[in-house]
C-alpha positions in Angstrom: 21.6 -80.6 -1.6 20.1 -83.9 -1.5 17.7 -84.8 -3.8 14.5 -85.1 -1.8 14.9 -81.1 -0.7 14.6 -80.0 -4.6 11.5 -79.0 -5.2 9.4 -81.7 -7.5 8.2 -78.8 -9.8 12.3 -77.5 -10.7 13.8 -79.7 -12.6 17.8 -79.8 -12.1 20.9 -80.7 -14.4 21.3 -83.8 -12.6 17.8 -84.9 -13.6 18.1 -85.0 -16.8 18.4 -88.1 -19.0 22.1 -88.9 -20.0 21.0 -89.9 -22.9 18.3 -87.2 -23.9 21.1 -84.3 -23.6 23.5 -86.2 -25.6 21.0 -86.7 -28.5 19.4 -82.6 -28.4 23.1 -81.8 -27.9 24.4 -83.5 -30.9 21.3 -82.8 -33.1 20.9 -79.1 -32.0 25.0 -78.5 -32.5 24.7 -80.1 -36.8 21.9 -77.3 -36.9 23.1 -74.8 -36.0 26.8 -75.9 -37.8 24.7 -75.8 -41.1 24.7 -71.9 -40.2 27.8 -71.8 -39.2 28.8 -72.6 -42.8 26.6 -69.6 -43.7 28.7 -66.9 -41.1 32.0 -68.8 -42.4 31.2 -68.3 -46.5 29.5 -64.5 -46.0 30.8 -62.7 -43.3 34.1 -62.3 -45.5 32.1 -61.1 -48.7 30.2 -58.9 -46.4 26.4 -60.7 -47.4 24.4 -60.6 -44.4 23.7 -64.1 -42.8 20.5 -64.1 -42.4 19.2 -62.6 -46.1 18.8 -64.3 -48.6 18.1 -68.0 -48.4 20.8 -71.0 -48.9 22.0 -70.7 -52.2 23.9 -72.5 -54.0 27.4 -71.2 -54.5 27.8 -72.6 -58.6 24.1 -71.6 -59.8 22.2 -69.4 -57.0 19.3 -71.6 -56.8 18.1 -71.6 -53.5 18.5 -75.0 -51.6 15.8 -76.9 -50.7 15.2 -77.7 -47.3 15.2 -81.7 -47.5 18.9 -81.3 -49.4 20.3 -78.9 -46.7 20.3 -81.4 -44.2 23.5 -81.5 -42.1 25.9 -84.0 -42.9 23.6 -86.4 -44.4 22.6 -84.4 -47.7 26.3 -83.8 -48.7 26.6 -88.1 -48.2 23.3 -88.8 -50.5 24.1 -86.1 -53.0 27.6 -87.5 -52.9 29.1 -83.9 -52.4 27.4 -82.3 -55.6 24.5 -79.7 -56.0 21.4 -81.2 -56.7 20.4 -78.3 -59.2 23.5 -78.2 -61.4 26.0 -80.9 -60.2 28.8 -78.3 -58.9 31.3 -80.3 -56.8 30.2 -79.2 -52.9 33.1 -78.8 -50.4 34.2 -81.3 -48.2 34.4 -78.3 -45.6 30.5 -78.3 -45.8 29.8 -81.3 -43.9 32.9 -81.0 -42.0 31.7 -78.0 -40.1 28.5 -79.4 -39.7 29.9 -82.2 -38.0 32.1 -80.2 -35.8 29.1 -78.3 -34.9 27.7 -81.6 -33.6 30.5 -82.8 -31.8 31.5 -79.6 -29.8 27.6 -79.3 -28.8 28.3 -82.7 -27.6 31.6 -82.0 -26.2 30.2 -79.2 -24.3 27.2 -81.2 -22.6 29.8 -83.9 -21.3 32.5 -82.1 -20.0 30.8 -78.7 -19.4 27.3 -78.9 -18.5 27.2 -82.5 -16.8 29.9 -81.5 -14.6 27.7 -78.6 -13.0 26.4 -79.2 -9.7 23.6 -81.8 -9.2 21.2 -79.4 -8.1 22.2 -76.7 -10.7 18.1 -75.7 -11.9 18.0 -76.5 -15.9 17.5 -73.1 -17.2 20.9 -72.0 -15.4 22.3 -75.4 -17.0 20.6 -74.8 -20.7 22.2 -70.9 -20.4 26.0 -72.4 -19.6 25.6 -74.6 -22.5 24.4 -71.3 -24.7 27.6 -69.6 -23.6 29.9 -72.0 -24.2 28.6 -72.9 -27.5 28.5 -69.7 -28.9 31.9 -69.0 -28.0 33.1 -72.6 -29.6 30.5 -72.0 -32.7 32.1 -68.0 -33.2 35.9 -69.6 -32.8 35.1 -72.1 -35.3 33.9 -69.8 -37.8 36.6 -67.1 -37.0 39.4 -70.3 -37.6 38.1 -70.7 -40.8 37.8 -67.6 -42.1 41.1 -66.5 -41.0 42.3 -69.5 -42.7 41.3 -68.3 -45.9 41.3 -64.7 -45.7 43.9 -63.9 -43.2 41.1 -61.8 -41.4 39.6 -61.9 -38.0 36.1 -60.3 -37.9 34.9 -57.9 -35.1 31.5 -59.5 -34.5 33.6 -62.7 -34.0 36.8 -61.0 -31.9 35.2 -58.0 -29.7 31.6 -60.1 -29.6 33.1 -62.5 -28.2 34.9 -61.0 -25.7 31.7 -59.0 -24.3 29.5 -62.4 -24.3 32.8 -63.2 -21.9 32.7 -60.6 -19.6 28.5 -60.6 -19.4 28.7 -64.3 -18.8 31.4 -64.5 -16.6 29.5 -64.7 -13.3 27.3 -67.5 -14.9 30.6 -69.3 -15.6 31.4 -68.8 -11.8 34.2 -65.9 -12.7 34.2 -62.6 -11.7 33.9 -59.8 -13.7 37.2 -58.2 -12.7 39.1 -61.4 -13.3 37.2 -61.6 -16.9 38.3 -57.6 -17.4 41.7 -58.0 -16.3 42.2 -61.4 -18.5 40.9 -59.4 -21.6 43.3 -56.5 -21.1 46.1 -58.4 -20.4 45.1 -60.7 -23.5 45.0 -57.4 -25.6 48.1 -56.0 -24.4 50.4 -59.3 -24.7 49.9 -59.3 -28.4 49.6 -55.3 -29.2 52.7 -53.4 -27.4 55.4 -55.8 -28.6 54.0 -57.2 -31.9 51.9 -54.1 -33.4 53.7 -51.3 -31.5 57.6 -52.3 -30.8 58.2 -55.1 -33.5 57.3 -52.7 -36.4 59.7 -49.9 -35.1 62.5 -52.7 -34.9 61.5 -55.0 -38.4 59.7 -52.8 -39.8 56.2 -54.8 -40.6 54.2 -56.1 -38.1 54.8 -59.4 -35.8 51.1 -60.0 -35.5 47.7 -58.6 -36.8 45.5 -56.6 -35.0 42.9 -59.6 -35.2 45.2 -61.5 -33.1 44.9 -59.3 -30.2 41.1 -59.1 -30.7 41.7 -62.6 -30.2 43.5 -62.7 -27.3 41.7 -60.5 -25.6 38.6 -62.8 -26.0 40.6 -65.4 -24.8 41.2 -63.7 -21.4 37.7 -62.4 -21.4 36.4 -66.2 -21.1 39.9 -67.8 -19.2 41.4 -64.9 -17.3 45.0 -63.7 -17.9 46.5 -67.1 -17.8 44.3 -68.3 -20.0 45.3 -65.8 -22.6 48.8 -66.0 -21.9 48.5 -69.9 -22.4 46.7 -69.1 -25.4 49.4 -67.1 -27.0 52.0 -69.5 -25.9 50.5 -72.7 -27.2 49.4 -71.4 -29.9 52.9 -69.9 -31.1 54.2 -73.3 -30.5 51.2 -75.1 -32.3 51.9 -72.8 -35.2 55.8 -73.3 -35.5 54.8 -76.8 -35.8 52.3 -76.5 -38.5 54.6 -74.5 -40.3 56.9 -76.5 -40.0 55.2 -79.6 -41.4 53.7 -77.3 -44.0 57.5 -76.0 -45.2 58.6 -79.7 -45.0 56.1 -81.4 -46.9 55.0 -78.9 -49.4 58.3 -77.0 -49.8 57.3 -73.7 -49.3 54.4 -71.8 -47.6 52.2 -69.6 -49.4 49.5 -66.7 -49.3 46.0 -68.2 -49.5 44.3 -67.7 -52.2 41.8 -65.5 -51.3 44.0 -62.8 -50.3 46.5 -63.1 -53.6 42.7 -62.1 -55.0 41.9 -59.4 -53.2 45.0 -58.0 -53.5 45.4 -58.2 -56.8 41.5 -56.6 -57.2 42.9 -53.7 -55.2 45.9 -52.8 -56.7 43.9 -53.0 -59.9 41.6 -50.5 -58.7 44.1 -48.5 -57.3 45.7 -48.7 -60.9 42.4 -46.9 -62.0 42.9 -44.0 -59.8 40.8 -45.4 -56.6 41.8 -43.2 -53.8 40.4 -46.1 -51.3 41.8 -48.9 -52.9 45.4 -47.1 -53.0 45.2 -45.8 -49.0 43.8 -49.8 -47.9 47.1 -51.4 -50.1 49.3 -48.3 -48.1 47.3 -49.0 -44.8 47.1 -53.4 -44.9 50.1 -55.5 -43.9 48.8 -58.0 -46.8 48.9 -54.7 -49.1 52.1 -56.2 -50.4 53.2 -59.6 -51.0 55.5 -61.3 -48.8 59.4 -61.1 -49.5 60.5 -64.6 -50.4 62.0 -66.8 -47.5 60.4 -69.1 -44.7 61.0 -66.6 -42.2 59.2 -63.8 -44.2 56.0 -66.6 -44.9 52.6 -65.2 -43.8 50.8 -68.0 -42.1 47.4 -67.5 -40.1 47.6 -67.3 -36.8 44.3 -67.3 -36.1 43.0 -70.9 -36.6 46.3 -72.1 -33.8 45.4 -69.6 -31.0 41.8 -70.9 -31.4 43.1 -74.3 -31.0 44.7 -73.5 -27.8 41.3 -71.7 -26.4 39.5 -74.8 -27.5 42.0 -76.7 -25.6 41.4 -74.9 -22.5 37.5 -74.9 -23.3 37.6 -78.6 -22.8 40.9 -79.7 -20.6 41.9 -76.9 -18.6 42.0 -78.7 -15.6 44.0 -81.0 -17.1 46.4 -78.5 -18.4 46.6 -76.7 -15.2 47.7 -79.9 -13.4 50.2 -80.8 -15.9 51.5 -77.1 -16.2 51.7 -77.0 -12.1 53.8 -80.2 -12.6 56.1 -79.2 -15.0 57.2 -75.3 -13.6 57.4 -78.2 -9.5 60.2 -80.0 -11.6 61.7 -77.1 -13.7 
């Protein structure tokens, strides 16, 4: 559509300043990354996100608004709490920041590659999409990183926002249903159903095939099968580099805690405590070995959404080239 047949009352994608979207991009993504550190720190403890206030972690005094802004508070406090000195997290700012750049990210390779004539609300609800999905995968990678647990709200959200959004993203809904089932199937029959019968733990948690399934709810079935595959490879690596430089490859933290809190309570007589330990693959720790490790896999399948998020075309070309010479 040329641009003298647009109406003068619609404003359209290709109207807008370059430079305005960049800067309400950015500045709108290290918002809403200052919640995302919220969702990343709670959601595990099971604190609602939204009640109380910002506190902080050391003390529980609640954070005042001028030191709670993204990125830059954490550099003027020089990563310490204003009300008692506790050291702050380098994570803090670092989600923040990632927050910012994927808004950004998502504006340049998403949003500004829409059509001209695309009418800005249609534009500002792509972006919206695409956001949440990178702001929920963000939060899930971390979390999983530290708990070895993929939330619901994160996983099966995330994979209904797909399928309602996937005629705004030019998909259909079939291909978005198929690519979820598919994306839940992969994982479930041979690593939660079959492996177990043949190792006897499981290959894969059912958090990854939440996972998954997202993934083909936003990329279709190839995209989830591309998911699994890179990230299995992405994940050897990192295990890898984590065996060879550190020597060994251990539980986080967080879940050495827990379990210890449960079998303590189970000690005690807590019928709960003793059916989650029987129930939970992490219910017992890991024999010793590098092929009995526990890594997340979480954190390396989300790197391979994110790398279809933002250079799918660019993988499907190479991919297309590789399987013409093979």
């Amino acid at each position: 559509m040329k641009r003298g047949l647009i109406s003068s009352a619609q404003v359209v994608v290709g109207e807008i300043p370059l430079l305005f979207s960049r800067v309400v991009g950015l500045v709108f993504g290290l918002l809403w990354g200052s919640f995302l550190n919220v969702v990343i720190y709670r959601t595990p403890r099971g604190i609602s996100v939204v009640h109380p206030p910002s506190a902080c972690p050391a003390c529980h005094a609640l954070i005042r608004p001028w030191d709670n802004v993204p990125v830059l508070s954490w550099l003027l406090l020089r990563g310490k709490a204003r009300c008692c000195g506790a050291r702050i997290s380098p994570r803090y700012p670092v989600v923040e920041l990632m927050g910012g750049l994927l808004s950004l990210a998502i504006v340049e390779v998403i949003v500004r590659a829409l059509p001209f004539e695309t009418p800005w609300p249609r534009a500002l609800a792509v972006f919206l999409a695409y956001f949440t999905l990178a702001l929920g995968l963000v939060a899930a990678a971390f979390i999983d990183a530290e708990h070895m647990y993929l939330p619901d709200p994160i996983t099966l959200g995330g994979a209904v926002l797909g399928l309602f959004t996937a005629t705004l993203r030019s998909m259909s809904w079939r291909a978005s249903a198929t690519g979820a089932l598919v994306g839940f199937v992969v994982v479930w029959l041979p690593f939660i159903v079959v492996y177990p019968r043949l190792r006897g733990r499981h290959g894969m948690g059912l958090g990854d095939a939440k996972l998954t399934m997202l993934a083909g709810a936003w990329f279709g079935w190839e995209g989830a099968l591309f998911t699994l595959m890179a990230g299995a490879v992405q994940g050897t690596v990192g295990a890898l580099v984590i065996y060879f430089t550190v020597g060994k490859i251990e539980e986080p933290e967080a879940v050495k805690q827990d379990r210890e809190e449960l079998q303590k309570a189970a000690a005690e007589g807590d019928a709960e405590a003793r059916q989650i330990l029987d129930e939970d693959p992490l219910g017992e720790a890991p024999p010793e070995g590098f092929t009995q490790s526990r890594l997340p896999f979480g954190p390396f399948l989300i790197l391979a959404m994110l790398e279809l998020l933002f250079f799918r075309d660019w993988i499907g070309r190479s991919l297309r080239g590789f399987i013409g010479v093979v």
